[in-house]
C-alpha positions as CSV (number, residue, x, y, z in Angstrom):
1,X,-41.4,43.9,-16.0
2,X,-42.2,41.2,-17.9
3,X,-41.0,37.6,-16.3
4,X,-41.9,35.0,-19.1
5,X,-39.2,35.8,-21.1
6,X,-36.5,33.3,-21.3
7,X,-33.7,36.0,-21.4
8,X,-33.5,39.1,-19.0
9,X,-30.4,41.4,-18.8
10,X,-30.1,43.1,-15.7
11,X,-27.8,46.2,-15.8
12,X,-26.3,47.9,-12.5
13,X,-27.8,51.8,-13.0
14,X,-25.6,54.2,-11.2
15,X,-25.8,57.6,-13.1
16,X,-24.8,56.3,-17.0
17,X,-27.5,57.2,-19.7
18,X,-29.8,54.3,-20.9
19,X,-30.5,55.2,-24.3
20,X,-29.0,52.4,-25.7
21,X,-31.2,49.7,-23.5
22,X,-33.9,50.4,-26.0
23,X,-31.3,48.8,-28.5
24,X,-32.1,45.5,-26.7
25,X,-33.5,42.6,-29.3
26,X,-37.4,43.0,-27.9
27,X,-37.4,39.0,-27.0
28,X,-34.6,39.8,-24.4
29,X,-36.6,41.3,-21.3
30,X,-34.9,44.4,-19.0
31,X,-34.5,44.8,-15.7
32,X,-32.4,48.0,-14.5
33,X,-31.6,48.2,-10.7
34,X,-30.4,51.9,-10.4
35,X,-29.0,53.5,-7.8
36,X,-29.5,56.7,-8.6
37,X,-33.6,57.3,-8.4
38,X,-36.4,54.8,-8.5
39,X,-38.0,56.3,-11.7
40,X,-35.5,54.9,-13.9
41,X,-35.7,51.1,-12.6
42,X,-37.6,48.3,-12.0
43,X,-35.7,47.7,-8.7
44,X,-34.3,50.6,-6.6
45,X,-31.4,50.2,-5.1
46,X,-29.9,53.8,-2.8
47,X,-26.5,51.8,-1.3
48,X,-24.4,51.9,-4.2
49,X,-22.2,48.9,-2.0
50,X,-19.8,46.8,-3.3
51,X,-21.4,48.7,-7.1
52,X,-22.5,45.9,-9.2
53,X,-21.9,43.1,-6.9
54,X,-25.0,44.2,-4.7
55,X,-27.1,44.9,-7.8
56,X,-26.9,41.8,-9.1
57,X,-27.6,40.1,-5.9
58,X,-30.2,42.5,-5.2
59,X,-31.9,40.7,-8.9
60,X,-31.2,37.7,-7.5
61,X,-32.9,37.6,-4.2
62,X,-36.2,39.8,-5.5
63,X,-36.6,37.1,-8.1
64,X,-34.7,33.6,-7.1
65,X,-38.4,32.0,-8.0
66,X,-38.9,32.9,-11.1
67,X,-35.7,33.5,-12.5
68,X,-35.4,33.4,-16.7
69,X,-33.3,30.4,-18.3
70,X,-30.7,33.1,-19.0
71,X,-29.8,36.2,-16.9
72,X,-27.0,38.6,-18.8
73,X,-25.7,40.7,-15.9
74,X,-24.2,43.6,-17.4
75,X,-23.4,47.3,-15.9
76,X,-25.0,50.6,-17.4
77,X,-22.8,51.9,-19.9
78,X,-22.8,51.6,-23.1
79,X,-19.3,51.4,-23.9
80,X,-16.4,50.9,-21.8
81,X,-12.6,50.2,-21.9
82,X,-14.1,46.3,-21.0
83,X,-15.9,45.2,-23.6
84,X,-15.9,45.4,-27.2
85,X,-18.3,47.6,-29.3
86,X,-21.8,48.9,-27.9
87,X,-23.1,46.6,-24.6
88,X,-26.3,46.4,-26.6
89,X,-25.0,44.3,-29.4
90,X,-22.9,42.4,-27.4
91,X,-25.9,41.2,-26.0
92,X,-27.9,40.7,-28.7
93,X,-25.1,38.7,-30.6
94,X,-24.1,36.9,-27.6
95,X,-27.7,35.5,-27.6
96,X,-28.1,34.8,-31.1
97,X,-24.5,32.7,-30.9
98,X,-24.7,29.0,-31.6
99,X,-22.9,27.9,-28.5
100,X,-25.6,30.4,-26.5
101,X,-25.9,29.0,-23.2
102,X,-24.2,26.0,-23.7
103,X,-21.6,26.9,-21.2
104,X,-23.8,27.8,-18.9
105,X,-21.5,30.9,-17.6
106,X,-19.6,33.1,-19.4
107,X,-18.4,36.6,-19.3
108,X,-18.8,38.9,-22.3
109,X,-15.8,41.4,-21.3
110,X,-12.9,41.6,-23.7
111,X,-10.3,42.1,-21.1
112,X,-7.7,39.3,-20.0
113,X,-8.0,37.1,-16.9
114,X,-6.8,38.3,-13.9
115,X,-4.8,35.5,-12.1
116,X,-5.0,35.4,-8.1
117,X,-2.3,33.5,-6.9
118,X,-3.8,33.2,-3.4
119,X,-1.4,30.6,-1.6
120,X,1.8,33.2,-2.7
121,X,2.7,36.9,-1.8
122,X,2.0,38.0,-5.5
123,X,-0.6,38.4,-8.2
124,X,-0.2,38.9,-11.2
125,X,-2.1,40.7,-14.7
126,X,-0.6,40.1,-18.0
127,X,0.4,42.6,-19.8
128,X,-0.7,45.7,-18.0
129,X,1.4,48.5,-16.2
130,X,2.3,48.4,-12.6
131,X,-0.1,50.3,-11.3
132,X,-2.7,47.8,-11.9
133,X,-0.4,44.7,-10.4
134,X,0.0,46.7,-7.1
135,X,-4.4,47.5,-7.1
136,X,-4.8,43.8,-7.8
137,X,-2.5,43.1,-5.4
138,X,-4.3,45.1,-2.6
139,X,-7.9,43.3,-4.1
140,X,-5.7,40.2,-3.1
141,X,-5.1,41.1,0.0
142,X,-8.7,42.1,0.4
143,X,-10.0,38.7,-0.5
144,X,-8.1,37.2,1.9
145,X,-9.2,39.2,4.8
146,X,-13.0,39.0,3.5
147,X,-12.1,35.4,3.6
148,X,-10.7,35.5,6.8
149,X,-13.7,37.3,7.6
150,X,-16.7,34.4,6.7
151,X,-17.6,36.7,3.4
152,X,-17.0,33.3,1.7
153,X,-17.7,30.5,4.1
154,X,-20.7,29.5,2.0
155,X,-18.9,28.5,-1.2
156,X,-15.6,28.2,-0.7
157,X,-13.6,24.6,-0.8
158,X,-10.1,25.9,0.2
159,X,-8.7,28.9,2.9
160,X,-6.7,30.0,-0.4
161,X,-7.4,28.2,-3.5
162,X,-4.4,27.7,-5.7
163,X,-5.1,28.7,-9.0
164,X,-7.4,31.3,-9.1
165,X,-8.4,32.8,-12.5
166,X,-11.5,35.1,-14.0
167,X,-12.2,37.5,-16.4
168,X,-12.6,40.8,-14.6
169,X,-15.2,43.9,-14.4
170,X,-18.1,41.6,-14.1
171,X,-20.0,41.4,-17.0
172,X,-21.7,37.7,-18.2
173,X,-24.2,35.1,-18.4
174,X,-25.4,32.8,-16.0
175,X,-28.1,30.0,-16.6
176,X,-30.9,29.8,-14.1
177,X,-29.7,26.1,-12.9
178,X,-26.5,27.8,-11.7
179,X,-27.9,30.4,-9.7
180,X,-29.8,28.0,-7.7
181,X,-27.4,25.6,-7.2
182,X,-27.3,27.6,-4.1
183,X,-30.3,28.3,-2.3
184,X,-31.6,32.0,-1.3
185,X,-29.9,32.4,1.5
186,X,-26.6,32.2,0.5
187,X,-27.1,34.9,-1.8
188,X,-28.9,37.2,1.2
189,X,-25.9,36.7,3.6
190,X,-23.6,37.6,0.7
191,X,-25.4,40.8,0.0
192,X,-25.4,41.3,4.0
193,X,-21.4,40.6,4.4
194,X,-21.3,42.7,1.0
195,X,-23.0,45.8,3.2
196,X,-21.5,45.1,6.6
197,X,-17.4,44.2,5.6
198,X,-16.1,47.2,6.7
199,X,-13.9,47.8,3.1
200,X,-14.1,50.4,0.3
201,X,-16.9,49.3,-2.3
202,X,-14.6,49.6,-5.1
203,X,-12.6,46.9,-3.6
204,X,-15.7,45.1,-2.4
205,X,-16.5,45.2,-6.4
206,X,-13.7,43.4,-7.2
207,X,-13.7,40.8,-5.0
208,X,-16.8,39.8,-6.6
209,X,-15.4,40.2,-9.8
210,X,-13.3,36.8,-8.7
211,X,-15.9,35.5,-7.3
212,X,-18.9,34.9,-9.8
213,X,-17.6,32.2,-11.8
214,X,-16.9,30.1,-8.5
215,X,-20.0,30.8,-6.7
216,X,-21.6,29.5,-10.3
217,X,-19.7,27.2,-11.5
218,X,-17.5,25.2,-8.7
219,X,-14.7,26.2,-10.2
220,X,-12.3,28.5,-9.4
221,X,-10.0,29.2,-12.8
222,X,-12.4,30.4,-15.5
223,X,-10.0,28.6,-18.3
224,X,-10.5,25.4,-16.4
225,X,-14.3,26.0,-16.8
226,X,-14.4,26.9,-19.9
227,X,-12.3,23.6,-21.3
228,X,-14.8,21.5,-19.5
229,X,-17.5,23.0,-21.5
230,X,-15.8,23.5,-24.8
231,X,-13.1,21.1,-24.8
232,X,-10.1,22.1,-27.3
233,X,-9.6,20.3,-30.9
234,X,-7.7,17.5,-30.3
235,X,-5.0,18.7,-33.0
236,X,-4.4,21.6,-30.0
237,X,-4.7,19.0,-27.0
């Protein structure tokens, strides 16, 4: 794998055909962690833990030195309910987009945010059925315990932060100065809570999906992050 690139996307392999990776603009370089055999990626990865949440910080550790101005973290499909059109030109138009990195972190999924409201019995996802309030509402739960539990004693700055806001599914950029705002080990003990939390992966996924944006960023509510780093017009102030 080439590391002199100044853009890499990393994409969670699990069984999902990569085909469309060749798709990739040739100045963005690849890195696949896979899960399912070590012929298809540059990093193999068997515990399929917490899904793309270990991936990623699998990527992370292996290369915290050398990390690329840009990482795109992105899972291994090439379409899904998430995102809009084909994963491979979302990437290469993302990076071809004035306003690429200027934020710094962003996520590249078409889905609404999911609001956490941590300090109250209830969370809530606009505009989608039932079902998916109640499954939030048990990854809720689940982030408190793991909180509970020290899973986020390294970056958090409240038991239960008020206002808690992100895009879900966990697909986005992040600039290398915002990965190492934290050092190494902070991203090793999170990848060792990740394996050891005794909770199903899928719901150890989706507490990282609420997650990345704070561990990046500081902040907490992705809107909030994202007016700091394109303010509104003033005529919508």
């Amino acid at each position: 794998m080439n590391t002199n690139k100044q853009v890499t996307a990393i994409i969670a392999h699990h069984s999902e055909s990569l085909h469309w990776v060749h798709e990739i603009d040739s100045d963005v370089n690849v890195c696949i962690v896979s899960k399912a055999s070590p012929e298809y990626g540059h990093i193999y990865q068997p515990e399929n833990y917490g899904f793309e949440a270990s991936a990623y910080l699998e990527y992370i550790i292996k290369y915290y030195d050398c990390l690329p101005d840009v990482c795109f973290f992105v899972h291994g499909h090439e379409t899904s309910w998430h995102h809009e059109g084909r994963l491979q030109d979302l990437i290469n138009n993302t990076k071809n987009m004035s306003t690429f990195p200027s934020m710094g972190y962003k996520s590249i999924n078409s889905v609404d945010y999911v609001r956490y409201i941590t300090d109250g019995n209830d969370a809530s996802y606009q505009g989608d059925s039932d079902e998916r309030r109640r499954a939030i509402q048990v990854g809720l739960q689940t982030m408190r315990a793991c909180i509970d539990l020290g899973m986020y004693h390294q970056i958090k700055h409240d038991k239960y932060p008020k206002d808690w806001a992100t895009i879900g599914s966990a697909q986005f950029y992040v600039k290398r100065e915002l990965i190492q705002r934290h050092p190494k080990t902070v991203y090793e003990t999170l990848l060792k809570n990740l394996k050891n939390v005794n909770y199903d992966d899928k719901m150890k996924a989706c507490v990282f999906e609420a997650s990345w944006c704070v561990l990046f960023t500081g902040f907490y509510n992705e809107l909030e992050w994202k007016e700091v780093c394109i303010p509104r017009p003033a005529e919508y102030m």
